[in-house]
C-alpha positions as CSV (number, residue, x, y, z in Angstrom):
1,X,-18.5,-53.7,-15.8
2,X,-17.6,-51.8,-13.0
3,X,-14.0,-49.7,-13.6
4,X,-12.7,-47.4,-10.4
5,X,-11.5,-45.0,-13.1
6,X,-13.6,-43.4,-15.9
7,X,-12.1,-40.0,-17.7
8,X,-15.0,-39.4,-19.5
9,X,-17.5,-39.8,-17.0
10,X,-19.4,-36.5,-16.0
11,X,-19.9,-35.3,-12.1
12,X,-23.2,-34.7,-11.1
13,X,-24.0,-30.7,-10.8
14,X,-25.2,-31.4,-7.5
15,X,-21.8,-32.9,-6.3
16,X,-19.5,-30.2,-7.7
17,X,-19.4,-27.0,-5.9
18,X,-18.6,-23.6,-7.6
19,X,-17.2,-21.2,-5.7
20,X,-16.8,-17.4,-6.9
21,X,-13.5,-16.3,-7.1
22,X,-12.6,-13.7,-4.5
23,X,-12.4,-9.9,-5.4
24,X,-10.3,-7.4,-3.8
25,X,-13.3,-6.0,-2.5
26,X,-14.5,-9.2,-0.2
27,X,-10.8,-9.0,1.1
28,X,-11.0,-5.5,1.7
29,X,-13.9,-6.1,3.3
30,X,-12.7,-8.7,5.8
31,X,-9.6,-6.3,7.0
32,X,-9.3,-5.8,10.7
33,X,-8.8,-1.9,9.8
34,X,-11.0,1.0,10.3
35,X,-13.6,1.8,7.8
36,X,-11.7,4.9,6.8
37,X,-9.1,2.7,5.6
38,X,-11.4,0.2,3.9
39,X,-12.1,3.5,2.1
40,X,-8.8,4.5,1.1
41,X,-8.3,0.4,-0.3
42,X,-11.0,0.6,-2.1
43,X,-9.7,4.0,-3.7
44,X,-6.6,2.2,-4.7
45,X,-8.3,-0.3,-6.2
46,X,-10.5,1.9,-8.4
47,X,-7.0,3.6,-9.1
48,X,-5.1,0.6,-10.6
49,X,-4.0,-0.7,-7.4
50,X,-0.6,0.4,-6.0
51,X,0.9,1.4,-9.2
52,X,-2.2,3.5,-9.2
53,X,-2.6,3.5,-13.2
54,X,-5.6,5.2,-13.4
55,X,-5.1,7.9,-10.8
56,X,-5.8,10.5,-12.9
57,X,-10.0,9.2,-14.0
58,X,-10.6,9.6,-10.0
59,X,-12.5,12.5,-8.7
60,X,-10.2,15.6,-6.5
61,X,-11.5,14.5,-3.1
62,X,-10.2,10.9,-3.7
63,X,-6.8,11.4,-5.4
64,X,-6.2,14.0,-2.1
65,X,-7.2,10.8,0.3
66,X,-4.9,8.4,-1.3
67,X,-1.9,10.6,-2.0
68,X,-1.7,12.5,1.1
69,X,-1.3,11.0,4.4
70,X,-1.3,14.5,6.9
71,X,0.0,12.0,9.8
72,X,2.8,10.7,7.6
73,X,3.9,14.3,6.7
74,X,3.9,15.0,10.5
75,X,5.3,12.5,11.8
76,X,7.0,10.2,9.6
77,X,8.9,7.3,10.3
78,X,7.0,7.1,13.2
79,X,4.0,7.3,12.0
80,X,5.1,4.4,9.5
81,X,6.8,2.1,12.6
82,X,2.9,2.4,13.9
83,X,1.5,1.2,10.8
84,X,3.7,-1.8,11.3
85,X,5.7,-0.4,7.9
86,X,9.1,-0.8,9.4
87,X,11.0,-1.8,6.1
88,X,10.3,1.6,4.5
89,X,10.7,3.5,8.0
90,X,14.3,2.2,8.4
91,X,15.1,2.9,4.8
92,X,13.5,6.4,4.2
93,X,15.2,7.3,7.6
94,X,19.0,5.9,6.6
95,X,18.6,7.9,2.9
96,X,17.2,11.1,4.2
97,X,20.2,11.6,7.4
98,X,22.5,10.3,4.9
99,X,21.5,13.1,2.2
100,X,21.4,15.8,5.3
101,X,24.9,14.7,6.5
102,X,26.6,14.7,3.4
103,X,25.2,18.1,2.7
104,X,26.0,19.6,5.8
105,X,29.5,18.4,5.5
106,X,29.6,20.6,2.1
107,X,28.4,23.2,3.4
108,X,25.6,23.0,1.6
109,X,23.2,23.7,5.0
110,X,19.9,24.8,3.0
111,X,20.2,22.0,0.9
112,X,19.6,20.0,4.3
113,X,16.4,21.5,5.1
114,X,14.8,21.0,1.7
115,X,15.6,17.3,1.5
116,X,14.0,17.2,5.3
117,X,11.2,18.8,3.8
118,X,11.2,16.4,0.7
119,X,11.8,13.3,2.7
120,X,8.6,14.4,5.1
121,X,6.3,14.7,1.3
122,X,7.7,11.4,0.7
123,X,6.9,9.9,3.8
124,X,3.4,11.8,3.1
125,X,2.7,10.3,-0.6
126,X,3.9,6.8,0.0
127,X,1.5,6.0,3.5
128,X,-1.5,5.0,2.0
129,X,0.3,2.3,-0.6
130,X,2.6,1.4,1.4
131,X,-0.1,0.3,4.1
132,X,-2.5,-1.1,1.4
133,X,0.7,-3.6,0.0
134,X,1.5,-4.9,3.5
135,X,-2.2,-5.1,4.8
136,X,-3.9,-5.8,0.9
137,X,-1.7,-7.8,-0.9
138,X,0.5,-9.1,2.1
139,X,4.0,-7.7,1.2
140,X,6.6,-6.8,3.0
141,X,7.8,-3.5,1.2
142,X,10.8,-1.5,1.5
143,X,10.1,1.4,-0.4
């Protein structure tokens, strides 16, 4: 007998294809960023990923390359509108003027100028995860 529909009936190996599951590292990999970048994804990875969980186990020279972005300290939230990271751009922007306002408004002028330089170390810490959840993992993120 000749039934269309057999549960038990085993696929011959040479019909099913396997196919490894994909690593972080082949998507890395295929990235249309520079290889300095790759780098830095490949850092986070090693690190946890962005929640970086095992920042600490990582050698000097690689916790400095993740965790400080000298263009983001420089520049920004427009260093972050090049990087395409407009979310967080917009909302580091809107906290920090709001924090300098209010403070200014207090009278409270030097408090101003360290939250300026605070919101700059921010903008400095957060570039490298920021970039690797929007490029890496294909988020949108706001902070």
């Amino acid at each position: 007998m000749n039934e269309s529909y057999n549960p038990y009936e085993v696929a011959p190996m040479s019909r099913v294809a396997f196919e490894a599951p994909r690593t972080e590292r082949d998507i890395i990999d295929t990235l249309d960023v520079s290889a300095n970048w790759k780098r830095r994804f490949r850092i986070i990875e090693k690190a946890g990923g962005p929640e970086l969980k095992d920042f600490r186990d990582l050698p000097f020279g690689e916790r400095i390359s993740i965790a400080f972005s000298v263009l983001g300290f420089l520049f920004g939230p427009i260093y972050f509108l090049c990087k395409g990271l407009w979310r967080p751009a917009i909302a580091y922007f809107l906290v920090t003027v709001g924090i300098i306002l209010v403070s200014m408004m207090i009278g409270m002028d030097f408090l101003g100028k360290a939250v300026g330089y605070g919101a700059s170390a921010a903008y400095a810490y957060r570039a490298c995860i920021l970039y690797y959840r929007k490029v890496v993992l294909k988020e949108e993120p706001w902070f």
